[in-house]
C-alpha positions in Angstrom: 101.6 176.5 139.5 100.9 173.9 142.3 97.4 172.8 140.2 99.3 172.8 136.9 102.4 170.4 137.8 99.5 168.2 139.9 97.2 168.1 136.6 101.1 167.3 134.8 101.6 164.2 137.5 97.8 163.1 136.8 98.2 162.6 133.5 101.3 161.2 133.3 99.7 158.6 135.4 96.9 158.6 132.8 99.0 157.6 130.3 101.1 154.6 132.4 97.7 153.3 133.0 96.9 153.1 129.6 100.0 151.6 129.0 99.6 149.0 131.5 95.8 148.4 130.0 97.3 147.5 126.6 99.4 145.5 128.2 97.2 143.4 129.9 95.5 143.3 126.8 98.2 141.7 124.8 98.7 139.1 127.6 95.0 137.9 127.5 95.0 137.5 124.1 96.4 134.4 123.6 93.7 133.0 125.9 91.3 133.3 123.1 93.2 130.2 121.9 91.8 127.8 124.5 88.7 126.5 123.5 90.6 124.7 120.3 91.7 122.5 123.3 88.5 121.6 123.4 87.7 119.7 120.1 91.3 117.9 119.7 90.2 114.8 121.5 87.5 114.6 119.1 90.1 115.4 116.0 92.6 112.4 117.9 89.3 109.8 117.6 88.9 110.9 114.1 92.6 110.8 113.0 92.8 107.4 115.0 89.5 106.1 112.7 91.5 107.0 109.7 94.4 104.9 110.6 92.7 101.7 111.5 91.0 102.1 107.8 94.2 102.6 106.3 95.8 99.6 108.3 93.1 97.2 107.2 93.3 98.2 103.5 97.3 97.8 103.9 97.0 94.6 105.0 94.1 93.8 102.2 96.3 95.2 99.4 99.6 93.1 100.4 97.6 89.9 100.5 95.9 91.1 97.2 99.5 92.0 95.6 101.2 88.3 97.0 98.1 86.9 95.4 99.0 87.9 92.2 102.6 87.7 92.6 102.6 84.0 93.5 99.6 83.1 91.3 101.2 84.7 88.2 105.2 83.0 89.1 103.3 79.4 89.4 101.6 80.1 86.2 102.6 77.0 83.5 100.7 74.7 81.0 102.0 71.9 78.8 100.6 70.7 76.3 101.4 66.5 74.6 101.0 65.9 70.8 101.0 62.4 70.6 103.7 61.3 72.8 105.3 62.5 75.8 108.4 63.6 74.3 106.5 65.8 71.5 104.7 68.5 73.5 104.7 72.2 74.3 104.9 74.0 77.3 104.0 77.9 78.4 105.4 78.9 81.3 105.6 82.7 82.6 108.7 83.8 82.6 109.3 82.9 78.6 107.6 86.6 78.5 109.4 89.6 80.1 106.9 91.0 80.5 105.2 88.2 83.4 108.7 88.2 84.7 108.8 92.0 85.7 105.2 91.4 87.0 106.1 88.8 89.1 109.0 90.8 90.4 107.1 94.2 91.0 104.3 92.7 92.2 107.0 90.6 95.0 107.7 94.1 95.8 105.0 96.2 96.3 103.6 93.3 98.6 106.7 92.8 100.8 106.5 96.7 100.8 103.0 96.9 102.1 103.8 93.4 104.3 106.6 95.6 106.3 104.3 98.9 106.5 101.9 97.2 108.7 103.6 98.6 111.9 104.1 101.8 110.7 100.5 101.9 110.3 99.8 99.9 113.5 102.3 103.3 115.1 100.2 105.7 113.0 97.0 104.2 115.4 98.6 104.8 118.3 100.5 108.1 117.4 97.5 110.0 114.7 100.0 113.4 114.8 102.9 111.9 113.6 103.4 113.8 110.9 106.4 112.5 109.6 104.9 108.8 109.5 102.8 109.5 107.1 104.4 111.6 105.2 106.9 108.6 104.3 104.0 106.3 104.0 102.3 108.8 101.3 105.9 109.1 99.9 106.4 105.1 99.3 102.9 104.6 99.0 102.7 106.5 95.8 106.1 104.6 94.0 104.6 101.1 95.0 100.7 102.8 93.3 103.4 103.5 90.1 105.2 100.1 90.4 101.8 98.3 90.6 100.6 100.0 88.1 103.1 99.6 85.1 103.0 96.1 86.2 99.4 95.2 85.8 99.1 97.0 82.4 101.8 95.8 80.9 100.8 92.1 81.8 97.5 92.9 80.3 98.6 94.1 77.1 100.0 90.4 76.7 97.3 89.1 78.0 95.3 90.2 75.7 97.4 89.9 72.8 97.2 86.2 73.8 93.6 86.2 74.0 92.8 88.4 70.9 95.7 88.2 68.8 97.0 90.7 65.7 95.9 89.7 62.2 98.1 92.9 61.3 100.9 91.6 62.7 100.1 87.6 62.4 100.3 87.1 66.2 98.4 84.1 66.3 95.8 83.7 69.8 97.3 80.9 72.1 94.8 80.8 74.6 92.6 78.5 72.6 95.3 75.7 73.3 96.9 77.3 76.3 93.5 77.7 77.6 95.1 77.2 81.5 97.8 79.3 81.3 95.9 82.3 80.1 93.6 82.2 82.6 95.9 82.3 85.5 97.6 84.7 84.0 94.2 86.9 83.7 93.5 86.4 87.2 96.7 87.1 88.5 96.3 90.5 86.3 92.8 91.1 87.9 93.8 90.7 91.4 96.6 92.8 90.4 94.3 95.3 89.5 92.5 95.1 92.5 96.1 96.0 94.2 96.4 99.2 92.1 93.2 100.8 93.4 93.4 99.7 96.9 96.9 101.6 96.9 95.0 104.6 95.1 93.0 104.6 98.4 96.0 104.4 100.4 97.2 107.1 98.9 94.3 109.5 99.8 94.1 108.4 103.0 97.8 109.5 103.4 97.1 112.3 102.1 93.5 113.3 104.2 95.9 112.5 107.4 98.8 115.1 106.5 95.8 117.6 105.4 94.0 117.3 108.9 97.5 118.4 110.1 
């Protein structure tokens, strides 16, 4: 009876020091989570890089968008038959169209003008998460303002250039050979606006996905 109740005890021991194995087990494990420690610097330096790009194609694409916005709102040619007080004169906001464009455009580039330090914070703060989540957020609606700006403006444009025989639109840039070539340019550098925000955009987006 005495070897059966000390065989009992020994492997009820057995059985705690299992217990107690498994145990310490489960509190190692989470040690296997360490060496990750190891490569964030190198994921900070990274994240940092992709801010700096995206601050200097921020500051690109508002002086790009002002550009346009300022080169399409001066945009005016008159033209003198004979006298001085017989003459004909083009200015942009006789279209709707160069109005809204002048107007978006004001936006989108006072929108990227007031970004610039919340990119200059995404530099010093990479993990912000929330940062560029609202920069990919408003990002994206000035990309769609820009965007329904410039090709609306170069629908007229080149209605102005071109002309409709089917509906007897008549080209004017023949005599308002000026004005139609501002108003091309400004449309150009528009453009230029449009797919430096598509870049913004993605780099947004590569930031939030390294998250």
């Amino acid at each position: 009876m005495e070897k059966t109740e000390s065989t009992t005890i020994e492997i009820g021991e057995t059985s705690k020091d299992r217990g107690e194995t498994k145990r310490e087990k489960k509190g190692k494990a989470p040690l296997l989570g360490v060496p990750l420690a190891i490569e964030h610097p190198k994921a900070t330096r990274a994240k940092r890089g992709v801010a700096v790009f995206d601050l200097i194609l921020r500051v690109i694409a508002g002086i790009a968008a002002l550009a346009a916005a300022i080169t399409m709102g001066t945009t005016q040619q008159t033209l003198q038959f004979f006298t001085q007080f017989f003459q004909f004169q083009a200015n942009y906001d006789d279209l709707p169209t160069f109005t809204f464009f002048v107007v978006a455009m004001a936006i989108v580039a006072g929108y990227l003008i007031l970004s610039v330090p919340l990119s200059i914070i995404g530099i010093a703060r990479p993990a912000a998460v929330a940062l560029w989540f609202f920069l990919t957020i408003f990002d994206t609606l000035a990309l769609s303002l820009a965007t329904s700006a410039s090709a609306a403006s170069a629908a007229i444009v080149y209605l102005a250039n071109r002309g409709n025989t089917d509906a007897n639109w008549l080209p004017i840039c023949q005599q308002f050979d000026d004005f139609c070539g501002r108003s091309g340019g400004a449309v150009a550098v528009a453009f230029v606006t449009v797919a430096l925000l598509v870049l913004l955009v993605l780099v947004s987006a590569l930031v939030l996905k390294r998250h």
